[in-house]
N, CA, C and O of each residue as an XYZ file, in Angstrom:
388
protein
N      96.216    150.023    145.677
C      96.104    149.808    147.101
C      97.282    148.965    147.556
O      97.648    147.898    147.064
N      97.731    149.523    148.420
C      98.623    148.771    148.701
C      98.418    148.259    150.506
O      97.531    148.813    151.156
N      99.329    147.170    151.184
C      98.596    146.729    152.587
C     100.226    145.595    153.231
O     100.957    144.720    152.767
N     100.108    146.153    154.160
C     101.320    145.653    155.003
C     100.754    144.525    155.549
O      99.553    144.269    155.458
N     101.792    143.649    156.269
C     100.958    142.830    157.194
C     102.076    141.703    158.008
O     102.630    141.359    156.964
N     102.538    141.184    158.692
C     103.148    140.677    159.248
C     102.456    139.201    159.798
O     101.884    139.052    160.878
N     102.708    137.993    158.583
C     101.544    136.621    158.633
C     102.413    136.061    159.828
O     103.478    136.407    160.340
N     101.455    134.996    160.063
C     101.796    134.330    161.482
C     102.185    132.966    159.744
O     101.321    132.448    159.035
N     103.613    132.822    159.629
C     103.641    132.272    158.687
C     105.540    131.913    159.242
O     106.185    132.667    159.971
N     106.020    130.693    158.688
C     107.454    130.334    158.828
C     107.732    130.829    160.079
O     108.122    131.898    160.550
N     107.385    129.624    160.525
C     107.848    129.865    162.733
C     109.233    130.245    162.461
O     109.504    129.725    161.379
N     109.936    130.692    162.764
C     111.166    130.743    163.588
C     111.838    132.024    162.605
O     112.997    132.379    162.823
N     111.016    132.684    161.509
C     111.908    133.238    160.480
C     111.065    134.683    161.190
O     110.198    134.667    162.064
N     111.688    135.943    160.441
C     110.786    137.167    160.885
C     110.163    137.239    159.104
O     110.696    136.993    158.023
N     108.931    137.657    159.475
C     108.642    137.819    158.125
C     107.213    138.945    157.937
O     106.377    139.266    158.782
N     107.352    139.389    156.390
C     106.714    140.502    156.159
C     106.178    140.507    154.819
O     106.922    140.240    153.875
N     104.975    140.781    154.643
C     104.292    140.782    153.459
C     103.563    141.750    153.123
O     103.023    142.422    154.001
N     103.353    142.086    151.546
C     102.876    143.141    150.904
C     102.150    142.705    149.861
O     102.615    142.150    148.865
N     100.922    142.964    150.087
C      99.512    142.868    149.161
C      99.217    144.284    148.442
O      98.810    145.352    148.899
N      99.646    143.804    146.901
C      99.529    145.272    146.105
C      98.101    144.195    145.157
O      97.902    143.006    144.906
N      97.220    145.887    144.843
C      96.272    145.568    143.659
C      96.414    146.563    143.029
O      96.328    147.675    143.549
N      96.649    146.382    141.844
C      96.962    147.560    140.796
C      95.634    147.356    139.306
O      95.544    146.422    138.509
N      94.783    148.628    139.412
C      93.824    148.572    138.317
C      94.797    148.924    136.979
O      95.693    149.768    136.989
N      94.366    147.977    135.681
C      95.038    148.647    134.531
C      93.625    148.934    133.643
O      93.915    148.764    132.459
N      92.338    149.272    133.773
C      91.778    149.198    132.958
C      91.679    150.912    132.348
O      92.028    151.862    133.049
N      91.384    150.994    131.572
C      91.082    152.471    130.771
C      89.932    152.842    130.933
O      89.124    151.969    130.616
N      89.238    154.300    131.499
C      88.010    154.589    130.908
C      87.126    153.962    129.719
O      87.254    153.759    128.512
N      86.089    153.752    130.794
C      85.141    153.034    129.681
C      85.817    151.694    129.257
O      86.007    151.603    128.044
N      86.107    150.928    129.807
C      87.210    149.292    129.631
C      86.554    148.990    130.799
O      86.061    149.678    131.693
N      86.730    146.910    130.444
C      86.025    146.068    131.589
C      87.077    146.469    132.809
O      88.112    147.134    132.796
N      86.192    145.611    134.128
C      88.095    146.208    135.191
C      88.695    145.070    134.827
O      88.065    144.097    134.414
N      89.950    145.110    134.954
C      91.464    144.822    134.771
C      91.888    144.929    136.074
O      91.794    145.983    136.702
N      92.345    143.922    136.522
C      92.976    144.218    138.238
C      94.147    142.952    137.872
O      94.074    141.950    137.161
N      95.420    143.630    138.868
C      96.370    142.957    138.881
C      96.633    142.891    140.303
O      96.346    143.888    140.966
N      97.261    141.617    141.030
C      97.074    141.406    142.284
C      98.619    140.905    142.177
O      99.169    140.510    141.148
N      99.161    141.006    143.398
C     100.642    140.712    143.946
C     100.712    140.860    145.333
O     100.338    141.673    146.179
N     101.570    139.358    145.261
C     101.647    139.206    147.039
C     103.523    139.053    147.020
O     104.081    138.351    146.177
N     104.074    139.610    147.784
C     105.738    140.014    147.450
C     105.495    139.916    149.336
O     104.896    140.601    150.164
N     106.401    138.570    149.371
C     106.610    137.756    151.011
C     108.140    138.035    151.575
O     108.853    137.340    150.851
N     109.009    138.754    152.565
C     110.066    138.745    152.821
C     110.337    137.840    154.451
O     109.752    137.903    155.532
N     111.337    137.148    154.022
C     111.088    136.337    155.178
C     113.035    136.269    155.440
O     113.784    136.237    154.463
N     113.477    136.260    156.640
C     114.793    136.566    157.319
C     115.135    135.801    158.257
O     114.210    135.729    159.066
N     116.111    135.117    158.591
C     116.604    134.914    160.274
C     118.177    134.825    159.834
O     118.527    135.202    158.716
N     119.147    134.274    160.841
C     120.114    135.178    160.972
C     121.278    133.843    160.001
O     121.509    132.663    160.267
N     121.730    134.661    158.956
C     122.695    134.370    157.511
C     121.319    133.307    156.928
O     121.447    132.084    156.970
N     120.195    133.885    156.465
C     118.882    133.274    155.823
C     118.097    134.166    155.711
O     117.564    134.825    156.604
N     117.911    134.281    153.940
C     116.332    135.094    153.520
C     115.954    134.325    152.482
O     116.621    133.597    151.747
N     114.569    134.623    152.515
C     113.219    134.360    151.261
C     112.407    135.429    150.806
O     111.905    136.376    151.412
N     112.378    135.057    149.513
C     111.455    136.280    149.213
C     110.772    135.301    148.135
O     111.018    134.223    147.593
N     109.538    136.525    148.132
C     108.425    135.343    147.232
C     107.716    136.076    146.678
O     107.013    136.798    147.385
N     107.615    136.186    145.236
C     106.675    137.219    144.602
C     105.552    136.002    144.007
O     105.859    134.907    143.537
N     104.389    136.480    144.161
C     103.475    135.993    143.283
C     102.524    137.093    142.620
O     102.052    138.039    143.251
N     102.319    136.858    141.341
C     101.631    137.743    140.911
C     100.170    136.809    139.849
O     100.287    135.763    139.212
N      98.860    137.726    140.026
C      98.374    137.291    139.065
C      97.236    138.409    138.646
O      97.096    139.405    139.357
N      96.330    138.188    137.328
C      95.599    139.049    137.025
C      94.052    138.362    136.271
O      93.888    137.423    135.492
N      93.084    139.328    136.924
C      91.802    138.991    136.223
C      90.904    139.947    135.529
O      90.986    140.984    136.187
N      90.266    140.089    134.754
C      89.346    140.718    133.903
C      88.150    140.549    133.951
O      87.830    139.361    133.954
N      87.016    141.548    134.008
C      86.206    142.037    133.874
C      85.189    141.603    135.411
O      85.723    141.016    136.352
N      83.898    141.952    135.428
C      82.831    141.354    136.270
C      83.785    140.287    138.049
O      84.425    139.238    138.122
N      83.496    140.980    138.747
C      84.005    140.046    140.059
C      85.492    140.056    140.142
O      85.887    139.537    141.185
N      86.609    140.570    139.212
C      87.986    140.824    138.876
C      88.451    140.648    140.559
O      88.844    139.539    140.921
N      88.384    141.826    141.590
C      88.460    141.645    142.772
C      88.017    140.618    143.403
O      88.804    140.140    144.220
N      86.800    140.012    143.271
C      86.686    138.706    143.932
C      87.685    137.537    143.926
O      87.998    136.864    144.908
N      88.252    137.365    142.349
C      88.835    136.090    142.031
C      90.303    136.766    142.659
O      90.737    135.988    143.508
N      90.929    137.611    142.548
C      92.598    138.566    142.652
C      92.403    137.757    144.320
O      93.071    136.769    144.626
N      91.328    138.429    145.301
C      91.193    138.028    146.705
C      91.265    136.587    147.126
O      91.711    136.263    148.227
N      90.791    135.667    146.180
C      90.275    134.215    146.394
C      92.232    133.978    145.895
O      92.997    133.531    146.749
N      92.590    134.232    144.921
C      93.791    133.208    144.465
C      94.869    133.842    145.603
O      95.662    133.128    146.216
N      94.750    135.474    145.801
C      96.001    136.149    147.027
C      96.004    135.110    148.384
O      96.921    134.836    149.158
N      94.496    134.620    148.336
C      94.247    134.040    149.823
C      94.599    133.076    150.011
O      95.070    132.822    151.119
N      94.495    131.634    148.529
C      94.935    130.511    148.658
C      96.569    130.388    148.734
O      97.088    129.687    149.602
N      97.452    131.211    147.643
C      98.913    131.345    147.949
C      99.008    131.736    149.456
O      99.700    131.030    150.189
N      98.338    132.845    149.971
C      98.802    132.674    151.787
C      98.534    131.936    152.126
O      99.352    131.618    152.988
N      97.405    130.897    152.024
C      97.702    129.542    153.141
C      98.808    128.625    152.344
O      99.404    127.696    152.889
N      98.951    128.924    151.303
C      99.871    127.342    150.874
C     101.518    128.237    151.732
O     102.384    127.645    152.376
N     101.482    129.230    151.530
C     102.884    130.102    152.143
C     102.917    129.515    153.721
O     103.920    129.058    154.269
N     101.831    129.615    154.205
C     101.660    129.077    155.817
C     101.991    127.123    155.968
O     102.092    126.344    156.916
N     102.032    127.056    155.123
C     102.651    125.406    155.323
C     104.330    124.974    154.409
O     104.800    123.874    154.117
N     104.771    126.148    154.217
C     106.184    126.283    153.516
C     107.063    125.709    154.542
O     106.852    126.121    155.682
N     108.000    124.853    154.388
C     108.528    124.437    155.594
C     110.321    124.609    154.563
O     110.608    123.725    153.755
N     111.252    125.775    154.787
C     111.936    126.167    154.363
C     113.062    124.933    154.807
O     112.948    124.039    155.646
N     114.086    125.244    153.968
C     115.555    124.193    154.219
C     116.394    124.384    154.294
O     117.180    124.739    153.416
N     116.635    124.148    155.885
C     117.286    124.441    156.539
C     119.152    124.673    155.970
O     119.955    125.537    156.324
N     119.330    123.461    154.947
C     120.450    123.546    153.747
C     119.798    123.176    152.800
O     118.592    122.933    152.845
N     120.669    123.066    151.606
C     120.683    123.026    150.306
C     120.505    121.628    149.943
O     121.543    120.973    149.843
N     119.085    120.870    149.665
C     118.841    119.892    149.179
C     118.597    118.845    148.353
O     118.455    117.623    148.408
N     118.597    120.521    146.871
C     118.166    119.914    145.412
C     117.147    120.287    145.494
O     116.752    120.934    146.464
N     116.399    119.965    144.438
C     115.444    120.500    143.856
C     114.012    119.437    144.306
O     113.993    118.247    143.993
N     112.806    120.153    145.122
C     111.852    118.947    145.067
C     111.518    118.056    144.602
O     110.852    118.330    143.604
N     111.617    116.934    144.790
C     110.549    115.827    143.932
C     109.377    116.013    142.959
O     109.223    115.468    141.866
N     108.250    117.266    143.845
C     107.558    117.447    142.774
C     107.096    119.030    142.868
O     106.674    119.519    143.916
N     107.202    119.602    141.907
C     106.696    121.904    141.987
C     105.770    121.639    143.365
O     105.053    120.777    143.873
N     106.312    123.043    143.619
C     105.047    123.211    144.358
C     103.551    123.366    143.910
O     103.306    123.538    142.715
N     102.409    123.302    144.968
C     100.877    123.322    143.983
C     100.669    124.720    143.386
O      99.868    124.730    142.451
N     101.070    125.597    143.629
C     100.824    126.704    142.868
C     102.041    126.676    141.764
O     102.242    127.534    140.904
N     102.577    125.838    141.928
C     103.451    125.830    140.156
C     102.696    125.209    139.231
O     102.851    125.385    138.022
N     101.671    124.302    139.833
C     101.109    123.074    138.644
C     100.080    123.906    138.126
O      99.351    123.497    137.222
């Protein structure tokens, strides 16, 4: 399945996102779901792009893929991009830890 969507996300940038779920399980296998959120974000001599990917197994697989796709979009909705080149954060972001 795949799903377009255009988030009310990084004021001032144009931006565009793509929610893929890809089943890998085999006949007769628990489900296997793989979830990816791939973010393109633009304004003028400036882009971002942002892949996140993750995967769950068996019983509720879709529930948890939906719950973690959902929390990376809100943490994406408080991304406050830079403006130049600053070095490297102080500390990962929360979906790095």
């Amino acid at each position: 399945m795949i799903s377009w969507a255009v988030p009310r996300a990084l004021e001032g940038w144009d931006t565009r996102a793509m929610l893929l779920l890809v089943p890998r399980n085999q006949a007769g296998q628990p489900l296997d779901l793989e979830g990816h959120l791939l973010l393109f974000s633009a304004r003028v001599r400036k882009c971002m792009v942002l892949h996140y990917a993750t995967r769950a197994l068996g019983p509720g697989a879709d529930e948890v893929i939906g719950a973690r796709l959902a929390e990376v979009e809100e943490l994406v909705r408080r991304v406050e991009p830079l403006d130049e080149l600053q070095g490297p954060p102080a500390e990962p972001p929360p979906f790095a830890r």
